[in-house]
C-alpha positions as semicolon CSV with decimal commas, in nm:
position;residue;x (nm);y (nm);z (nm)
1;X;0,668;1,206;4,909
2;X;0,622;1,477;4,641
3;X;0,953;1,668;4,706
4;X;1,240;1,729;4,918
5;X;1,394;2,040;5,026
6;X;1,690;2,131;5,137
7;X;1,708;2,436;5,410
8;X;1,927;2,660;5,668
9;X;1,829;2,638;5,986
10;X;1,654;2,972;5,969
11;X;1,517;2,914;5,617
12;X;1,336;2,501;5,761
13;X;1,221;2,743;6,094
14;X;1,059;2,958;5,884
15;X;0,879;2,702;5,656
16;X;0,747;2,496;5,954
17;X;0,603;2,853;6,085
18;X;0,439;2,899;5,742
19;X;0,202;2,610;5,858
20;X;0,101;2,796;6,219
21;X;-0,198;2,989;6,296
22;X;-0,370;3,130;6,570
23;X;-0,665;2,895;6,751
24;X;-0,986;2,965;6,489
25;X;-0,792;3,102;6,218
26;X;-0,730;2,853;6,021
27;X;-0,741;3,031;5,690
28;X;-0,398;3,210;5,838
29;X;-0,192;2,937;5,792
30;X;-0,008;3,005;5,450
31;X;0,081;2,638;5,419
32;X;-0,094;2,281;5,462
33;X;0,108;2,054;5,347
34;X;0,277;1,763;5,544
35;X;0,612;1,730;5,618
36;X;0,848;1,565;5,785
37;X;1,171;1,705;5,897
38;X;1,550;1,605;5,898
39;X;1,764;1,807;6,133
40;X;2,144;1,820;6,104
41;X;2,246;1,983;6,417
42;X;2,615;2,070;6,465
43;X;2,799;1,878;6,806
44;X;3,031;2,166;6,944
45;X;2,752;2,402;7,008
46;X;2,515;2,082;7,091
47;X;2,282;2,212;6,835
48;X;2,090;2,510;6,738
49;X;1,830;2,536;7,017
50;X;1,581;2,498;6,786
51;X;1,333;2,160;6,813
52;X;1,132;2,033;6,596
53;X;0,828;1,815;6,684
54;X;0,583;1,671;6,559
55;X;0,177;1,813;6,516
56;X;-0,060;1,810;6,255
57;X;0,168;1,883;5,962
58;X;0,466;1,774;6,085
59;X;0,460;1,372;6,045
60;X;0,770;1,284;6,205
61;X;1,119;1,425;6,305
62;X;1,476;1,283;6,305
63;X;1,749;1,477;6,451
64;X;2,121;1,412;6,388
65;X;2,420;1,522;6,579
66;X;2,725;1,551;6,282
67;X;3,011;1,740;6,211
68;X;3,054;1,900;5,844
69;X;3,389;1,702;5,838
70;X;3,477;1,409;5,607
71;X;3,729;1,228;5,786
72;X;3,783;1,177;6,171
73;X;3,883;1,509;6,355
74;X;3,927;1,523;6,685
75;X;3,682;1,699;6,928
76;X;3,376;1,636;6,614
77;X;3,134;1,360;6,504
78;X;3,196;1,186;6,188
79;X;2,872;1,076;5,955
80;X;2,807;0,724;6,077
81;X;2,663;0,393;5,902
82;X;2,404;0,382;6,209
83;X;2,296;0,782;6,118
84;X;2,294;0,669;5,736
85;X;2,069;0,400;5,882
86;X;1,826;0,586;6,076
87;X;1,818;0,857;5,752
88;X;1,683;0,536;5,508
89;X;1,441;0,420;5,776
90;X;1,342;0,759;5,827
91;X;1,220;0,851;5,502
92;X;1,100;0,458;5,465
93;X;0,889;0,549;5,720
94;X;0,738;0,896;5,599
95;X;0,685;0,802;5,220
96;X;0,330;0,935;5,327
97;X;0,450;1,327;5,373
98;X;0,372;1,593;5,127
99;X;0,758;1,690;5,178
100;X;1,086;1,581;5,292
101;X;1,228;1,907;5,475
102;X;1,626;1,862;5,511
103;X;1,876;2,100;5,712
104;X;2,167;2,206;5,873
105;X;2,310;2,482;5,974
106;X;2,356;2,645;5,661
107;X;2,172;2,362;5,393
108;X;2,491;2,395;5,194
109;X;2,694;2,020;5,263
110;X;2,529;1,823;5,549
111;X;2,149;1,846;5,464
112;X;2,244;1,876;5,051
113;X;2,418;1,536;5,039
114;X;2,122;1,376;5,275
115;X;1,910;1,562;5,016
116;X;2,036;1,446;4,728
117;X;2,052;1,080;4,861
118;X;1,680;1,099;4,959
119;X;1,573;1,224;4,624
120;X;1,778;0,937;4,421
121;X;1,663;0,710;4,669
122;X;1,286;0,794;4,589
123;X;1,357;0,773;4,191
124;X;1,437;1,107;4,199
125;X;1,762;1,294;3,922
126;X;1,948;1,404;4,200
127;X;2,198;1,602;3,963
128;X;2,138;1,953;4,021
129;X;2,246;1,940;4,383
130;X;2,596;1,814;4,225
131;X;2,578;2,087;3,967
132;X;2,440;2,324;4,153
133;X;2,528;2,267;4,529
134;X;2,822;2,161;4,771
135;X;2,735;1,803;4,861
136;X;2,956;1,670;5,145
137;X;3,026;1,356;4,937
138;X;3,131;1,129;5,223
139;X;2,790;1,206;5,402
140;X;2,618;1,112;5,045
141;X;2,852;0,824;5,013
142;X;2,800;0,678;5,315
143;X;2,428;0,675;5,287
144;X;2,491;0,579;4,937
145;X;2,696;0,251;5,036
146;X;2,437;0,147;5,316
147;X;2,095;0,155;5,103
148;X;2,307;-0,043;4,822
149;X;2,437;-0,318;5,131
150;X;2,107;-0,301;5,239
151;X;1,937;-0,317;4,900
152;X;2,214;-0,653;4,811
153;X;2,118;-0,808;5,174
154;X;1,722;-0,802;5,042
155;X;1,758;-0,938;4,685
């Protein structure tokens, strides 16, 4: 994986449709890299009604239903050790893709902290998305704490 980015909703929609092109005009499409996608959809609305799936670019998709909360509120969906789970296998799985594309609704909390977790994960200085960004740290933490029990439970 040669980078991860960290999106809206409108801004990951409009970098997978930067890879589409009409049938023969190939030379259309502005990108070609691969990519696989992340999607942090919100519960109370059950999602954006946006899908992504997979095609030629697009090497795989996980979709997550999470709340931008970091404690239990009634009525939402708490960041889970079984989503911080499927998140590690996920990009264990897609090490292969150009690029790691992350979102949520607005790629400021949610799909930042998954972000930054992916990119210290894969060796990656993950410090400009603290200096820079809004992390929600118990999403990051969480994901944090499961690839270090996980990493401990290998050794």
């Amino acid at each position: 994986m040669k980078r991860v980015m960290v999106r809206s909703v409108f801004d990951a929609f409009e970098y997978v449709m930067d890879h589409f092109y009409c049938f023969g005009e190939e030379e259309a499409g502005v990108l070609k890299d691969s990519y696989a996608v992340i999607s942090i959809q919100d519960t109370h609305t059950e999602g954006f009604g946006i899908r992504f799936s997979e095609n030629q670019f697009c090497r795989g998709v996980l979709t997550l239903y999470f709340d931008d909360i970091i404690q239990p509120v009634e009525g939402a969906v708490l960041f889970s050790d079984e989503m911080a789970a499927q998140v590690i296998d996920f990009i264990e799985t897609h090490l292969d893709a150009d690029t790691l594309l992350v979102h949520c609704f607005a790629g400021q909390s949610r799909s930042c902290a998954v972000g930054a977790f992916a990119v210290e994960m894969l060796g990656g200085d993950n410090s400009s998305y603290f200096q820079k960004k809004t992390p929600n740290r118990y999403v990051y933490d969480v994901l944090d704490t499961v690839y270090l029990l996980r990493q401990i439970g290998t050794s």
